[in-house]
Phi, psi and omega in degrees: 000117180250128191275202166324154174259066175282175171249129184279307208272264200296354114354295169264012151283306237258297209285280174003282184298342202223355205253306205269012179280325187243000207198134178256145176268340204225029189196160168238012163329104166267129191285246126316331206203176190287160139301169190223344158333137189044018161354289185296005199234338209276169176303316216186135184263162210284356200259350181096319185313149180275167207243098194253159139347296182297281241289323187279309165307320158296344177280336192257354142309323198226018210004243170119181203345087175091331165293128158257155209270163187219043192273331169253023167291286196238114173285182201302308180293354168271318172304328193275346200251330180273354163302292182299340146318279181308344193286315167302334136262033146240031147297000000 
């Protein structure tokens, strides 16, 4: 599946920072918010929505139950970087 054409290393800056206080990136252990390991292989994302690219980005764009939205957080490229990121973890 080819995601954004993002930077994965700024990325996993980006999920560090902003991300990884409620989400583990390298598990699926849930902290706050769910693990996000293999995100793009799951079935369903915890909102029931499948788990695509638009989806994960509107989600991350718009937060909800208990996620605050980061649509005036993170600009697109940042956004495009933390996408390719999550993506790389679910190889």
């Amino acid at each position: 599946m080819a995601v954004a054409a993002g930077d994965a290393a700024k990325g996993k800056e980006a999920f560090d920072s902003n991300c990884s206080p409620c989400h583990n990136s390298d598990s699926n252990e849930k902290k706050v918010g769910p693990g996000l390991k293999g995100l793009f292989k799951k079935d369903a994302l915890a909102n029931g929505k499948k788990a695509t690219e638009a989806n994960i980005r509107a989600k991350i764009d718009d937060g909800g139950n208990g996620m605050p939205a980061y649509k005036e957080i993170l600009g697109d490229s940042d956004k495009d970087d933390l996408i390719a990121y999550l993506d790389r973890k679910s190889v």
